[in-house]
ZATOR-987668 format. One record per residue (C-alpha): residue number from 0; x, y, z negated. Coordinates in pm, 1 decimal, decimal comma. Layout:
! residues N
+-----+----------+----------+----------+
| seq |       xx |       yy |       zz |
+-----+----------+----------+----------+
| NUM |        X |        Y |        Z |
...
+-----+----------+----------+----------+
! end
This chain:
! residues 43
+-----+----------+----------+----------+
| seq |       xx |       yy |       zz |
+-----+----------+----------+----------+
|   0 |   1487,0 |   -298,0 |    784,7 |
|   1 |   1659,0 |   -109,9 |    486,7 |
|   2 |   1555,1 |   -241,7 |    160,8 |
|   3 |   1736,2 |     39,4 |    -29,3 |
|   4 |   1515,2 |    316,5 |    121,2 |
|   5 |   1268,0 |    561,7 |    -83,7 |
|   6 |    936,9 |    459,5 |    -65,7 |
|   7 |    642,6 |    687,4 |   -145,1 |
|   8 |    425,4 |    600,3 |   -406,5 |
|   9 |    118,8 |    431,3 |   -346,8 |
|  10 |   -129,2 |    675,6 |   -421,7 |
|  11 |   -302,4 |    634,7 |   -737,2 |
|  12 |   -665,6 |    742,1 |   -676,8 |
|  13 |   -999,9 |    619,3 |   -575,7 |
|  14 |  -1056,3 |    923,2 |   -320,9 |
|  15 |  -1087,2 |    645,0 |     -1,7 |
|  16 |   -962,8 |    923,1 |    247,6 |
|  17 |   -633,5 |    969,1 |     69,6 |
|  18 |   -568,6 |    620,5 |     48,7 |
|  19 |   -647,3 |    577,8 |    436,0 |
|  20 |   -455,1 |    835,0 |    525,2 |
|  21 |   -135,3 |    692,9 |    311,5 |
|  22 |   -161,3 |    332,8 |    523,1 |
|  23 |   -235,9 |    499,9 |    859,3 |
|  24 |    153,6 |    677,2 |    792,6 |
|  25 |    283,7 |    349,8 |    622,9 |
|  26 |    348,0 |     12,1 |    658,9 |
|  27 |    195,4 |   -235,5 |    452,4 |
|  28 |    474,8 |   -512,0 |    490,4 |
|  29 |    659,4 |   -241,5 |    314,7 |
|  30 |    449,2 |   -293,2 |      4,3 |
|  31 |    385,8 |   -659,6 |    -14,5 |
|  32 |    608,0 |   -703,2 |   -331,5 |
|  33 |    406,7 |   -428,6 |   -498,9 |
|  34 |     53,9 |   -486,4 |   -354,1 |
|  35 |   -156,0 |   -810,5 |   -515,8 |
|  36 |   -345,6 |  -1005,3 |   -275,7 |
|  37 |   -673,2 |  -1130,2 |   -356,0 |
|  38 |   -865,4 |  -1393,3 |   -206,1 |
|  39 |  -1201,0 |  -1242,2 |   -100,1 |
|  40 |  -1413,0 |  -1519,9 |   -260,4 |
|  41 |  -1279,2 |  -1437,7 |   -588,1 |
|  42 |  -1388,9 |  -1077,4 |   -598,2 |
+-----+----------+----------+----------+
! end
């Protein structure tokens, strides 16, 4: 996989169909190092 490639933004809105539609298109493993991971319990 290239590391160097553009990735889109994650989309910066509530709006739960726009965010679906973003990870249906994209690959969360791409966004690990951006994305913070939260242990269910804690929420």
């Amino acid at each position: 996989m290239n590391k160097k490639r553009q990735k889109d933004p994650i989309p910066d809105t509530d709006d739960r169909e726009v965010i679906a539609e973003f990870w249906d298109t994209h690959s969360i493993a791409d966004y690990l190092d951006e994305l913070t991971v939260v242990d269910p319990k804690d929420v």
